[in-house]
N, C-alpha and C positions, 0 to 999 in steps of 0.2 A: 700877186705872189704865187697862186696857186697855178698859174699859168706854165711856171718855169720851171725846168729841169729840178726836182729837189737831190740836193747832194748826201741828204739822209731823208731815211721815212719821217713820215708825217706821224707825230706821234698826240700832238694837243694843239687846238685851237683857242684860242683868248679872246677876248671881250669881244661877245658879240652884239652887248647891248650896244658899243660903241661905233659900230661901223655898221655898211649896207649889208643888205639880206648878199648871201654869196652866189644866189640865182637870181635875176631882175626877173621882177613880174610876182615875186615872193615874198612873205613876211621874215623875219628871218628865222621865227620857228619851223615852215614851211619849209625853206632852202636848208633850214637842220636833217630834216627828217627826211628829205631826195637825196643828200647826200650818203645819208646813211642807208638808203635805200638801195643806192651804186654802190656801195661799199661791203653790201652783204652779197650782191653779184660776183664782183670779182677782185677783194680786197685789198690784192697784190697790186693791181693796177692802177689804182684811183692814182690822180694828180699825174703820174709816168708820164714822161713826154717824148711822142715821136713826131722829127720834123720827115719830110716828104717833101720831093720840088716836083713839081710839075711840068716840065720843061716844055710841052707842047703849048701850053696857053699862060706861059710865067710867070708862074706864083710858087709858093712858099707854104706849107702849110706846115703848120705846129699844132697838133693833138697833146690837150694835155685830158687823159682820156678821164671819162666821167665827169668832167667840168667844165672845156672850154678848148674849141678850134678856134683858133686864128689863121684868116688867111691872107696871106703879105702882096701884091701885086709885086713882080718880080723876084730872081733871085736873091734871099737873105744869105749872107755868110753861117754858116754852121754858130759859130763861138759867138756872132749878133745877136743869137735867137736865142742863147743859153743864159743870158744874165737877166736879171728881172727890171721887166718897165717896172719905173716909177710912177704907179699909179696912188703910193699913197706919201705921206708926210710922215716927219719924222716924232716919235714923241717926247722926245727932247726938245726942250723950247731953247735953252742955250747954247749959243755958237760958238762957246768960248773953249770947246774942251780938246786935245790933244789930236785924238784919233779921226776915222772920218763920219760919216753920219750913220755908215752902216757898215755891218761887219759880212758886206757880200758885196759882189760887183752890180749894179743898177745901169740902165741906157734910159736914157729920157722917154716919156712919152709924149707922143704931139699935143699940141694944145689942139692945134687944127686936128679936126674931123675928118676934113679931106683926105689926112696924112697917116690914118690909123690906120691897123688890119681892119678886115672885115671881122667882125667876132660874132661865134656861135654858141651859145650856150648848153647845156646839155635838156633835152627836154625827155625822154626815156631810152630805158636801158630791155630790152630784150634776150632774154638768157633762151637758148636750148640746151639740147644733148652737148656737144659740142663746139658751139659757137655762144659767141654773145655777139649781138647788133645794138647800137647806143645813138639814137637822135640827137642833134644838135639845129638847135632854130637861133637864126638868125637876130640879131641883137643890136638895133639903131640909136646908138646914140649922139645925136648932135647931131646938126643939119649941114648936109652937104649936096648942095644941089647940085655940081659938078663930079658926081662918081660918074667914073667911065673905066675901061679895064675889063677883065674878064670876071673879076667877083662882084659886077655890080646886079648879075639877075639870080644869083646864088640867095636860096631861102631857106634852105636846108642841107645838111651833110649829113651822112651817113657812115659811121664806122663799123668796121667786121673784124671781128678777130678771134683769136680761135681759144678756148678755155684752158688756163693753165691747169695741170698735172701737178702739183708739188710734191704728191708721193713720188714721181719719177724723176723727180729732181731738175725739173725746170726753171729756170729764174726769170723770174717777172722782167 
């Protein structure tokens, strides 16, 4: 969820005794305290998502900055990229009720591995004068011994972007 365009700010996080650390490779007190890490960087920003197409080697990339690149092997539709993979279940155990399972648009995620983006995590965030740089390391899961494409030698991403002003009235 944290992947996807949010339609309002991120205001509160919930049970996280119940789900995975929100960084792999982290406890989830660990992945608490990077995140707030990024978030004293550049506040405005965290979760924001910008897609980017790549057209010379066709891919797709979706920044959802301070968390997580995903990079699609060809062109995605714009409005594809905007609704959230269903990476998690519902906590409603009953199917019997009126409306639908979720009060936002959802796209399947693949089962197969083959068929995912490539995903990058965020591994540091680098603040100057000026700029912030944000590392993102690459993130295997499930075995897919057929990647081929142009994000199969991709291990790292690097994002640059330039420091919001808010006294001058820039919007995130």
């Amino acid at each position: 969820m944290l992947s996807a365009h949010p339609l309002t700010p991120v205001v509160s996080l919930h049970h996280f005794d119940l789900v995975d650390p929100l960084y792999p490779g982290m406890d989830r007190l660990e992945a608490l305290k990077h995140l707030f890490e990024v978030a004293s960087v550049d506040p405005g920003r965290v979760f924001q998502q910008t897609v980017c197409y790549d057209h010379s080697n066709l891919r797709t990339i979706s920044v959802s900055w301070g968390y997580a690149v995903q990079v699609y092997e060809g062109n995605i539709l714009l409005p594809d990229l905007l609704s959230l993979q269903q990476t998690f279940t519902s906590w409603r155990r009953r199917r019997d009720f009126s409306s639908g399972l979720y009060m936002f648009n959802t796209r399947e995620f693949p089962q197969d591995p083959c068929k995912r983006p490539a995903i990058f995590f965020l591994e540091s965030v680098l603040p100057s004068k000026d700029r912030i740089e944000s590392n993102y390391k690459r993130h295997v899961s499930g075995n897919c011994q057929g990647t081929v494409g142009s994000t199969k030698n991709l291990q790292k991403i690097r994002v640059s972007s330039e420091k919001f002003d808010l006294e001058i009235g820039q919007v995130p």
